[in-house]
N, C-alpha and C positions, 0 to 999 in steps of 0.2 A: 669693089662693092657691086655688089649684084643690081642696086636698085638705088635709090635716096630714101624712099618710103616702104614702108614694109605695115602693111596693114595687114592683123590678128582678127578674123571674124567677118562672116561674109552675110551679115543679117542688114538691115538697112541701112544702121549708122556705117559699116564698114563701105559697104558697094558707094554710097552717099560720097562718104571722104575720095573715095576713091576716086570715083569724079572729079572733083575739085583739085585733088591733087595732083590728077597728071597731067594740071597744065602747069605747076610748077617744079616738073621735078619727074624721074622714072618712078613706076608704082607697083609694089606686087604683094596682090592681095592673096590671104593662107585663107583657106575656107575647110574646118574638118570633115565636113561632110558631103554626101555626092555634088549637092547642088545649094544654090546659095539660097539663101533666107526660109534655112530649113527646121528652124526652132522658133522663137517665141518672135520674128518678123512673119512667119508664114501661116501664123496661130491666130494674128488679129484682128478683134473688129473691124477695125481699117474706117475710123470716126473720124474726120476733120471737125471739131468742136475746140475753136481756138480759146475758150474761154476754162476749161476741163484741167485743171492742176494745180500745183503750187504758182505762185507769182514767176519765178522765173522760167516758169513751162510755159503760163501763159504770155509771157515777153515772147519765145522764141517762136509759140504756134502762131503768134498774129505777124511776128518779121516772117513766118514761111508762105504765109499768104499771096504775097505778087509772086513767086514764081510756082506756085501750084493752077495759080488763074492763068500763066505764061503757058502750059503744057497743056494742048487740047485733050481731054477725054479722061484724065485724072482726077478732077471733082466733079460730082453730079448728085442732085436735091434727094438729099434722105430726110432732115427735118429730126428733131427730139421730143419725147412727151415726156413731161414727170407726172406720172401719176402714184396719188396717196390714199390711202383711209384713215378713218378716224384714229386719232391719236395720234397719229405721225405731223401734228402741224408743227410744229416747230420746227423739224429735222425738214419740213418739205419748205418752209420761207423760206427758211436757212438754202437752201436749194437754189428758192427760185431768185431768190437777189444773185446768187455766187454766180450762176451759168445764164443769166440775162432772160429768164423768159417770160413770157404772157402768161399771165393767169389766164384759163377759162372755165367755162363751165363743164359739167361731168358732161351734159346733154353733147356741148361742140365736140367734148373728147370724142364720143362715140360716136360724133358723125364722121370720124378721122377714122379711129380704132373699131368697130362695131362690137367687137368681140368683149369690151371692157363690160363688168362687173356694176351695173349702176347701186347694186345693195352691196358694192363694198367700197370701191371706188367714193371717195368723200371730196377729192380734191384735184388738180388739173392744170398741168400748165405747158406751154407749148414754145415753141423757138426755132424760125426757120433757118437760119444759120449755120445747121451742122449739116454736113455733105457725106457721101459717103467719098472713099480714096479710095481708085482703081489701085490696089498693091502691085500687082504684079506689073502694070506699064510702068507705074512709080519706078520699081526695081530695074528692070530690063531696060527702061531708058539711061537710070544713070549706068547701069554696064555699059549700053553702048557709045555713052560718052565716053567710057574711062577707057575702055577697050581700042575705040577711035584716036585715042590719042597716045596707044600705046601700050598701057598698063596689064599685067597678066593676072588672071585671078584664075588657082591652083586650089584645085577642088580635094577632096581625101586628105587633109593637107594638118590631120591633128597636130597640133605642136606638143613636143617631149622636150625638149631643152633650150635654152637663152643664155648667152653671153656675152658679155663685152668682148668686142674681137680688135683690138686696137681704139679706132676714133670712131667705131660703130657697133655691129649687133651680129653674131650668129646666130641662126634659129634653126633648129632641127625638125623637123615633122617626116610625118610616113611618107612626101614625095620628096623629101631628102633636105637639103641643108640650103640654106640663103643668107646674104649677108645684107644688112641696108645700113644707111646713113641713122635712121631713125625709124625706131616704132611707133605703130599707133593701136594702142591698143583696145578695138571693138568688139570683145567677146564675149558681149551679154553676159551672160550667168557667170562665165569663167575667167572676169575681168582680173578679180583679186588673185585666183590663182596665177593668171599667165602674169602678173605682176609678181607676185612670189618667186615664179622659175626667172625673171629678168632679176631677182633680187633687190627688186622696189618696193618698199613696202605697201601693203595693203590698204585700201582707205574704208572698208568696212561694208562693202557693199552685200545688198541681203535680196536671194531670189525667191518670188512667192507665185505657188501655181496659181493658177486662175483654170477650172473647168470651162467647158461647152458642151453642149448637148444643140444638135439639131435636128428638128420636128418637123413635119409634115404641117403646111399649111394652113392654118386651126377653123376645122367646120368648111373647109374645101373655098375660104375666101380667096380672093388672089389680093395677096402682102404686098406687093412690088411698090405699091407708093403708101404705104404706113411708115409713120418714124420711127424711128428705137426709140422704145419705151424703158426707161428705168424708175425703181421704187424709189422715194427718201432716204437719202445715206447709202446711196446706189446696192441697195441688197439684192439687188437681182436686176438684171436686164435681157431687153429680147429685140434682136433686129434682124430684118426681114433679108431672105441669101437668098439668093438664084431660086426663087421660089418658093421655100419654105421658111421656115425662122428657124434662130440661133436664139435658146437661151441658157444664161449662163446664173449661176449662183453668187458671181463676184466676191470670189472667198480671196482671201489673201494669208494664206497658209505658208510658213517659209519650210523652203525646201533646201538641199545640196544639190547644186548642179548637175541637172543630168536628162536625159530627154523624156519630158514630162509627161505623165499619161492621168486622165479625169478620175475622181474621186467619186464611184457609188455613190454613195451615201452623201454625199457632200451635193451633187450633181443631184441626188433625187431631194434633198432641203430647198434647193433655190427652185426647181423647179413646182416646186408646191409654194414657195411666196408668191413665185408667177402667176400657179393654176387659180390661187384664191382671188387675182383679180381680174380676173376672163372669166366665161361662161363657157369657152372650149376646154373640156379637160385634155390633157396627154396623154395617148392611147398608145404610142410607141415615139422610141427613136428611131434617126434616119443614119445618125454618126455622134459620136461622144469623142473629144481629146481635150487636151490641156497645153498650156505653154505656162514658162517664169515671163515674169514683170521682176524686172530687178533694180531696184531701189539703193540710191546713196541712205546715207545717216538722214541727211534733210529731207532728202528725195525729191531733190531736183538734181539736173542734168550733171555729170562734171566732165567739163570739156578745158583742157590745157596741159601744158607741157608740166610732167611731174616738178615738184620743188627742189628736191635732192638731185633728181638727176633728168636734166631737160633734153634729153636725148629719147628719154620715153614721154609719150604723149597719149592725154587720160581723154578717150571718147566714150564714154560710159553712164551707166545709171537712165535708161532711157524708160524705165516702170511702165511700158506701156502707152509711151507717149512720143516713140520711134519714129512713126509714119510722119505725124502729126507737124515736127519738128525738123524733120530731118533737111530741109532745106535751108532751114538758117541754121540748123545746129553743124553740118558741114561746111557750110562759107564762112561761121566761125572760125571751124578745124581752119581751114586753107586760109583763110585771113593772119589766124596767128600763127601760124608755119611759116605763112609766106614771110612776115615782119608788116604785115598791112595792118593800118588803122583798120579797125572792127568794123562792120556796115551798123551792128548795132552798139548800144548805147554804153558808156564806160561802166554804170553800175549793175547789170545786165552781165555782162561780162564779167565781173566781179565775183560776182552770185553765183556763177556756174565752174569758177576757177577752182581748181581742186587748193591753191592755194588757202582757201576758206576753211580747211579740215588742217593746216600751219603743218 
């Protein structure tokens, strides 16, 4: 065997495992593309808001919390606004109980946001809690754990075929053939398929773009300490990048796997939810793209060794919730590879077993 572990996808969840794995074990991670966390990990907001998901998202985002506070320079104070108008109160309680915030007044919003809408803006709520996540140390750290400890991650590396090769795995890709003990399969959008080519069956996962649009800094303020703002029923949100803002429409449109690009018309709708609660309109873009969020049936996480054939192992269904998780959603992976009691909790566990879908 070439390896013990053989990890499919080199976006967070995979580089993450990767990590974790080579201290139990040789590791070699297939990445299709030049360089790693080149689709829907290198598309994201990159939000630490441990509170932001299903229940079992929110288990794993608050287990990822002591080692995100462990790594210097990986979280730093970004802050959340929900802001609403009339009519949206019920969709903005509903809100503000789910993701813990402060109500305040329109008046405090704007002394946060200046740029807010006081003749549309009806409603306001705040929460210091969300950070923003440095991605790319996030990512480049855990390579140079995994790398430090041995592991190869083989870049151009699309996978074309899978099979049983005796008590393991052959996998074919454009930089040729490898054999491991066991896969792990991390390929965001192209989970079910590379499940297909291993002849696993499929557990139904579904990938859905998300647009961006980033704008020049509204009325020439300087953004750098505003918090992402999102609408009621997150119809839109805007958070502050290297200078200028990022907003997006937060559509979730299902797609067929493939390397995503922003939706016109789609990108000019969210962006007019946005314009209607500012006083800066958008006079141009700076860059527009898209990524998939790809989503199980429940849409939470599914992390465990397939049911029919525990030789393949299910890291998948991360809907945008990758970054966030990936610290305890990997010491998972490596917990139940290794045969280790879980760090977190039995029903937790449970919840994110692909065993769940029988």
């Amino acid at each position: 065997m070439d390896c013990d572990f053989l990890i499919i996808g080199g976006g967070i969840a995979g580089i993450s495992a990767a990590a974790r794995l080579s201290g139990l074990g040789s590791v070699i991670l297939l990445e299709a593309e030049d360089a790693l966390a080149h689709h829907a990990s290198g598309r994201s907001a990159a939000l630490y808001e441990p509170r932001y998901g299903a229940p079992p998202v929110v288990g794993l985002s608050m287990a990822s919390g002591d080692y995100f506070r462990s790594v210097p320079g990986v979280l730093s104070p970004r802050g959340l606004m929900l802001v609403g108008k009339a009519g949206a109160e019920e969709t903005f309680a509903h809100d503000l109980v789910a993701m813990a915030f402060d109500q305040i007044s329109v008046e405090e919003a704007r002394a946060i946001v200046p740029i807010l809408n006081p003749e549309v803006v009806a409603q306001a709520g705040y929460a210091a809690h969300a950070e923003d996540v440095d991605t790319d140390l996030l990512i480049q750290g855990f390579a140079r754990e995994a790398k430090g400890r041995g592991a190869r991650v083989v870049t151009k590396a699309r996978v074309s075929a899978i099979a049983k090769d005796g008590a393991g795995w052959r996998v074919t890709s454009d930089a040729g053939e490898f054999t491991a003990r066991m896969l792990v399969n991390a390929a965001g959008a192209w989970v079910d398929q590379i499940a297909a080519l291993a002849g696993v069956q499929p557990l139904g996962f579904t990938p859905y773009r998300r647009s961006m649009a980033r704008i020049p800094a509204p009325g020439g303020h300087d953004v750098s300490r505003w918090p992402m703002m999102f609408g009621p029923g997150e119809d839109w949100y805007a958070k502050p990048d290297a200078g200028a803002l990022i907003v997006s429409p937060a559509e979730e449109h299902l797609m067929e796997p493939h390397d995503a690009w922003a939706d016109d018309m789609v990108l000019a709708e969210g962006l007019a939810r946005y314009e209607e609660m500012v006083t800066e309109p958008v006079t141009r873009l700076l860059a527009s793209w898209a990524g998939l969020r790809t989503f199980s049936p429940d849409r939470s996480l599914v992390i465990g060794a397939d049911l029919r054939e525990p030789s393949f192992f299910w890291l998948a269904g991360q809907g945008g919730y990758g970054f966030q998780t990936c610290p305890a959603a990997s010491q998972l992976a490596a917990d139940l590879i290794g045969g280790r009691a879980p760090e977190i909790g039995a029903d937790l566990v449970a919840a994110l077993s692909p065993a769940r879908f029988g």
